[in-house]
C-alpha positions as CSV (number, residue, x, y, z in Angstrom):
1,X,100.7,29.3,-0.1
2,X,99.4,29.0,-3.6
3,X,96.4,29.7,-5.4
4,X,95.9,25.6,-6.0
5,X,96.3,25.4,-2.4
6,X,94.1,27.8,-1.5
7,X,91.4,26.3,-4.1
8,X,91.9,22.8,-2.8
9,X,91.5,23.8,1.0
10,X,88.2,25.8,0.0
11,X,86.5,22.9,-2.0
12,X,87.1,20.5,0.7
13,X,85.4,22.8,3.3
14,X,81.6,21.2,2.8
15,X,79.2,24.1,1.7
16,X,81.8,26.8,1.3
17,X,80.7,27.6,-2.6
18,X,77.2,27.1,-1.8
19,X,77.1,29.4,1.1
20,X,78.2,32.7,-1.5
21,X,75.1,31.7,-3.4
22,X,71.9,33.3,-3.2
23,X,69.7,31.4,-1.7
24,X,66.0,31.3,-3.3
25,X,63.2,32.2,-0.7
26,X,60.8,29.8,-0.6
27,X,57.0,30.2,-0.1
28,X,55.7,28.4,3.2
29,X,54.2,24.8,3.1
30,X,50.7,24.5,4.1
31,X,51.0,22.8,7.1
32,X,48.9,19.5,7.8
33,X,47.0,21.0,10.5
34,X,45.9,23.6,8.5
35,X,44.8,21.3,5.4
36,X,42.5,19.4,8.5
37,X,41.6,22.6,9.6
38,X,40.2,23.0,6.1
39,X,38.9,19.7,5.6
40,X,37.0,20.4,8.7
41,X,35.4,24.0,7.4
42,X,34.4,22.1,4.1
43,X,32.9,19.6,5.6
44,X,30.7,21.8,7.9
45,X,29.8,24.0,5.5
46,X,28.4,21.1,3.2
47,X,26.3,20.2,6.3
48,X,24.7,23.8,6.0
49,X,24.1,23.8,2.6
50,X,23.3,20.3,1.4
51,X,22.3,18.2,4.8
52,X,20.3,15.7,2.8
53,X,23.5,14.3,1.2
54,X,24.9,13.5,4.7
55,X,22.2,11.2,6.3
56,X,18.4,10.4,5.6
57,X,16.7,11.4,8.9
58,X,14.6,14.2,9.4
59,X,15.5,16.4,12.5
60,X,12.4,16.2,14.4
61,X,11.4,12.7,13.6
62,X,11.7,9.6,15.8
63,X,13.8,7.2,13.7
64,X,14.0,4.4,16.2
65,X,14.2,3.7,20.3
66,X,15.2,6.1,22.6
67,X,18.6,6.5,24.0
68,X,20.3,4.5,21.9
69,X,24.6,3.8,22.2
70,X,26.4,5.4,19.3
71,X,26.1,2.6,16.3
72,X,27.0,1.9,12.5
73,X,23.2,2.5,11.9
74,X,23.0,5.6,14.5
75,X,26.6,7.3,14.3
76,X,25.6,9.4,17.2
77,X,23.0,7.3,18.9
78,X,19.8,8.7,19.6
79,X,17.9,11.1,22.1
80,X,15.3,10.8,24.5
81,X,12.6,11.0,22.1
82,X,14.6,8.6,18.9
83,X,15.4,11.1,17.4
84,X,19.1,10.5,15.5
85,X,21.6,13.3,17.0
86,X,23.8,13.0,14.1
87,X,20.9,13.9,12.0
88,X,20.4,16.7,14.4
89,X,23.9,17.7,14.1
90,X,24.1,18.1,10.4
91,X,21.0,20.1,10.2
92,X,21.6,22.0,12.7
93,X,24.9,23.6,11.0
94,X,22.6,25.4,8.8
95,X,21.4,27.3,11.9
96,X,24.7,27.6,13.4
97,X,27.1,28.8,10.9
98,X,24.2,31.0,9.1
99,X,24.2,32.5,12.9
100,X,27.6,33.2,12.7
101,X,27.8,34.6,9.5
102,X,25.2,37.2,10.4
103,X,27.0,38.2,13.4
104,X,29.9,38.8,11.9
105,X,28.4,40.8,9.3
106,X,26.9,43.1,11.5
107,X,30.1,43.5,13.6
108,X,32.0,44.1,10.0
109,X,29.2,46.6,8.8
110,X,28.4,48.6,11.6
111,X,31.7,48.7,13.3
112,X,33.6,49.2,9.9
113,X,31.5,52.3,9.2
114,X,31.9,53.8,12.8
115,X,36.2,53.2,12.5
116,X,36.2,55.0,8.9
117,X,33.4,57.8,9.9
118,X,35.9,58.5,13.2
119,X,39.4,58.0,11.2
120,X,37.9,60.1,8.4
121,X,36.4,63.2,9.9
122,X,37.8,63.2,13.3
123,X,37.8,66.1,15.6
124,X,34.2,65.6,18.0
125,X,32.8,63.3,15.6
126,X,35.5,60.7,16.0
127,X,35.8,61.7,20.1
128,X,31.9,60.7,20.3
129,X,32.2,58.0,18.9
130,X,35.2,56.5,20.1
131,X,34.0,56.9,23.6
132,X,31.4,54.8,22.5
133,X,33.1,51.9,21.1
134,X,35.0,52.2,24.7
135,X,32.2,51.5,26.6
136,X,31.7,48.8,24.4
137,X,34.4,47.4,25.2
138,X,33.8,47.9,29.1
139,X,31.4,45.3,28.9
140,X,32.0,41.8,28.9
141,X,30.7,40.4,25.9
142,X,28.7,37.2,27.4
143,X,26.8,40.2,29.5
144,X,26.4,43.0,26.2
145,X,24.8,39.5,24.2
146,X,22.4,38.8,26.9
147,X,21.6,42.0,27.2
148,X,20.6,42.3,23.4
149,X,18.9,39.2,23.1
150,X,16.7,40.3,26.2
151,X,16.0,43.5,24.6
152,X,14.9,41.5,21.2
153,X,13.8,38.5,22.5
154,X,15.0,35.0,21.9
155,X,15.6,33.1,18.5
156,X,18.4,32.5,16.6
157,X,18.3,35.7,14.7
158,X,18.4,37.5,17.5
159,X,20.8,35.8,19.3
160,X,23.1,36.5,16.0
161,X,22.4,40.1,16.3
162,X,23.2,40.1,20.4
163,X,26.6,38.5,19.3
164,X,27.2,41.3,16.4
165,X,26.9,43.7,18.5
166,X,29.7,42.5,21.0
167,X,31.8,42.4,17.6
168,X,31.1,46.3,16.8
169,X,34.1,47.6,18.9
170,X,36.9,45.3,17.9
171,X,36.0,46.1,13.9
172,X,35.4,50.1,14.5
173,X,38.6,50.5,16.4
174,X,41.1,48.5,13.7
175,X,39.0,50.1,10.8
176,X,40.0,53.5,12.4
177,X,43.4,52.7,12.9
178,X,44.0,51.4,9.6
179,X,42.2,54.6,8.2
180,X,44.4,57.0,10.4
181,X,47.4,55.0,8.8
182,X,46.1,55.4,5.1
183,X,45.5,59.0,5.5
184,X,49.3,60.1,6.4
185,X,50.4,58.3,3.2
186,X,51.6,60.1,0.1
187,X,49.1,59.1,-2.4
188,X,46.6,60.2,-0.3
189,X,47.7,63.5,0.6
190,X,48.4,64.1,-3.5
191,X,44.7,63.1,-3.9
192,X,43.8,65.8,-1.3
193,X,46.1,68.4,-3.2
194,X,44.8,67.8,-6.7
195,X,41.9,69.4,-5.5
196,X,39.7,65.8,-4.5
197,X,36.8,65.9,-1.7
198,X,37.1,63.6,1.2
199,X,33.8,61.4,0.0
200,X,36.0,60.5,-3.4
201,X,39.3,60.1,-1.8
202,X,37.7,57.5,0.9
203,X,36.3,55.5,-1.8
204,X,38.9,55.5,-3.7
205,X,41.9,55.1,-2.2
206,X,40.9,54.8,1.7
207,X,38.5,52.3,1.8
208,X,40.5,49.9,-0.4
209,X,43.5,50.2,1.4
210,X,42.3,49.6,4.4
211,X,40.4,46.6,3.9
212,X,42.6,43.9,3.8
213,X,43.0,43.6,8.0
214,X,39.3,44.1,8.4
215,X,38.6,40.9,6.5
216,X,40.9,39.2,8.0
217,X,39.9,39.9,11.4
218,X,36.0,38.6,9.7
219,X,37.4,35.3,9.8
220,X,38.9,35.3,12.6
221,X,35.6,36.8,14.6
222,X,34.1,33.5,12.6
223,X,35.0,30.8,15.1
224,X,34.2,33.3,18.0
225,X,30.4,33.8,16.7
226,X,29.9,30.0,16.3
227,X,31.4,29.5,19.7
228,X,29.2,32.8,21.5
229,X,25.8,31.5,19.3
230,X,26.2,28.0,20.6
231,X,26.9,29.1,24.3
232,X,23.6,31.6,24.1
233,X,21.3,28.2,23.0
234,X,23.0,26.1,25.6
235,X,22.0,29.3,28.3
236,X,18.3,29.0,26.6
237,X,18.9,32.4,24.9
238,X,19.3,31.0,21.5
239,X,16.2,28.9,18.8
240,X,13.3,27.3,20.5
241,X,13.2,23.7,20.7
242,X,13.0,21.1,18.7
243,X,15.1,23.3,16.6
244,X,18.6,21.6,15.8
245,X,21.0,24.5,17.3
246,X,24.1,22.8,18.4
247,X,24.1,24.6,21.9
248,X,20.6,23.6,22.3
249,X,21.7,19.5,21.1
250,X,24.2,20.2,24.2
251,X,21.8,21.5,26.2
252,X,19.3,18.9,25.6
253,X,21.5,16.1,27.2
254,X,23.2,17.5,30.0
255,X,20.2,15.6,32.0
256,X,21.5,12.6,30.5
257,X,25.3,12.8,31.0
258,X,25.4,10.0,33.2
259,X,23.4,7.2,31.5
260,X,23.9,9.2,27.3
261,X,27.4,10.6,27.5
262,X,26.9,10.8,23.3
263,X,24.1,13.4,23.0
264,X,26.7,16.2,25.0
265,X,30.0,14.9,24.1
266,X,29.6,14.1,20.3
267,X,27.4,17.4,19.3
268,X,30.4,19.4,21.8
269,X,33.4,17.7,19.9
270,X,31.7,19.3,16.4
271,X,31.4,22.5,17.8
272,X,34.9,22.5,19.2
273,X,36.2,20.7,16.0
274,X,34.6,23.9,13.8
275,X,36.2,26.2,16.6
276,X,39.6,25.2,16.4
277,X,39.4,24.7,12.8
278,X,38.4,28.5,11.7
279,X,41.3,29.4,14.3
280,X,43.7,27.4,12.6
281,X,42.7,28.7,9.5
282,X,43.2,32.3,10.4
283,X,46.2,32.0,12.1
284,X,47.6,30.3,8.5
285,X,46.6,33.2,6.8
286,X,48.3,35.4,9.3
287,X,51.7,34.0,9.0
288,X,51.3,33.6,5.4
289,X,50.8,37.4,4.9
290,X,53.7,38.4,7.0
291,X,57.4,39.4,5.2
C-alpha cells in the first residue's frame, strides 16, 4: 500500500486528525439553575437590606380588609387583621436571614476554634474536646436548639444562637481534620525545623490553609440555619408576635388553611425558594472547585 494511500484512507476516516490533537479543557458553564439560584439569593437579600424599595406597607399596619385572595393590589393577600403578607414577607427577611447569619457565625467561630485548638495541640486536649463535639453530635439537632433556646429564652437572637450551637460540631470536626492534614505537609514541618513556635506557624501557614473548606461548608450551613430559624418560630420558639419572622407568617395561618391557603403556602414557597437556592449555590461551588 502506499503512503498516498495510506494518507487518503486516514483523511476520509471523520475526526482521525482531530482526535491526535490536544484537546483544550474547558471551564464549566454556569448552569441555569444555578444563575436562578442566584437570582433568588439577590433578591432575598435586597428584601433584608432595603424592604422599602419592594412594597409601601408597613408590617404591622392594617392596609385594607381582612382575609383577602392574593391580588394585583395585595400580591399575597392579606391576614386576619389586613395586614399585607407580602409586606410581611419582605420585612421579615431582615429577621430571617440576619438569624441565619448569626448562627452560622457562631457555629464557624466557636467550632473553628475547638477543630484547630484539638488539631493543633492534641494529646488530652484534643481527646477532651473531641469527646465533646461527639456528644454533640449525639443529639439531634431540633432537640440541642430547643434545648438552648429554653435555657435563653425565646426571641430571635436566641433562637439564632440555639441553632449555632447545633452547628459547633460539624465546623470543629472539619477544621480539625483539615488542620491534622496541613500539619503532615512539608512546608509546615520546615517551619517547625527553622526553629518557629506553634502560635506563628498556625497563623501563618495553618490557619490559611485550612480555611478554604471551612467557608465553604458556611454557606452551605446557610440554607440549614434559615430552614432550623424558621421551624423554631413556627414551634413558637422563635420572635414574639407581630414580628414578621417567616416561621411565625406560617405559623400564623395554619388556622386558616382551609378558607386562606395564601398566608401558609405563599410565605412557605419563599422559605423553600431561599432553601433550595443557597443549596444550589453551594453545590455549584463544589463542583466548580473539584479537578
Amino acid at each position: 500500500m502506499s503512503l498516498q494511500t495510506l494518507t487518503r484512507d486516514q483523511a476520509s476516516e471523520p475526526g482521525t486528525a482531530r482526535s491526535s490533537a490536544p484537546r483544550a479543557r474547558r471551564r464549566p458553564a454556569l448552569r441555569p439553575t444555578a444563575v436562578l439560584a442566584c437570582l433568588v439569593l439577590l433578591v432575598a437579600l435586597a428584601w433584608a437590606l432595603a424592604p422599602a424599595l419592594f412594597t409601601s406597607y408597613g408590617p404591622t399596619s392594617s392596609v385594607g380588609a381582612s382575609l383577602q385572595a392574593p391580588s394585583a393590589e395585595h400580591w399575597f393577600g392579606t391576614d386576619a387583621t389586613g395586614r399585607d403578607v407580602f409586606s410581611r414577607v419582605v420585612h421579615g427577611a431582615s429577621h430571617s436571614i440576619t438569624a441565619a447569619l448569626v448562627a452560622v457565625a457562631v457555629g464557624l467561630v466557636v467550632g473553628t476554634t475547638l477543630g484547630v485548638i484539638a488539631g493543633s495541640v492534641g494529646g488530652l486536649v484534643e481527646d477532651a474536646l473531641m469527646r465533646l463535639v461527639d456528644v454533640l453530635l449525639a443529639i439531634p439537632g431540633l432537640l440541642l436548639s430547643l434545648s438552648v433556646v429554653i435555657l435563653l429564652g425565646f426571641g430571635t437572637t436566641n433562637a439564632a444562637i440555639a441553632v449555632g450551637v447545633t452547628s459547633i460540631a460539624t465546623f470543629a470536626r472539619l477544621s480539625r481534620s483539615r488542620v491534622l492534614e496541613v500539619r503532615r505537609s512539608e512546608y509546615v514541618e520546615a517551619a517547625f525545623g527553622s526553629g518557629g513556635t506553634l502560635p506563628t506557624i498556625l497563623w501563618r501557614h495553618i490557619l490559611p490553609n485550612s480555611a478554604a473548606p471551612v467557608i465553604a461548608l458556611a454557606a452551605l450551613q446557610l440554607g440549614s440555619a434559615i430552614l432550623q430559624i424558621s421551624t423554631l418560630g413556627f414551634l413558637g420558639y422563635g420572635a414574639p408576635p407581630p414580628t414578621p419572622e417567616w416561621g411565625l407568617l406560617i405559623a400564623e395561618g395554619r388556622d386558616y388553611v382551609a378558607t386562606a391557603w395564601w398566608l401558609t403556602l405563599l410565605p412557605g414557597l419563599v422559605v423553600a425558594a431561599v432553601v433550595l437556592s443557597t443549596n444550589r449555590l453551594s453545590d455549584a461551588i463544589g463542583k466548580a472547585e473539584r479537578p
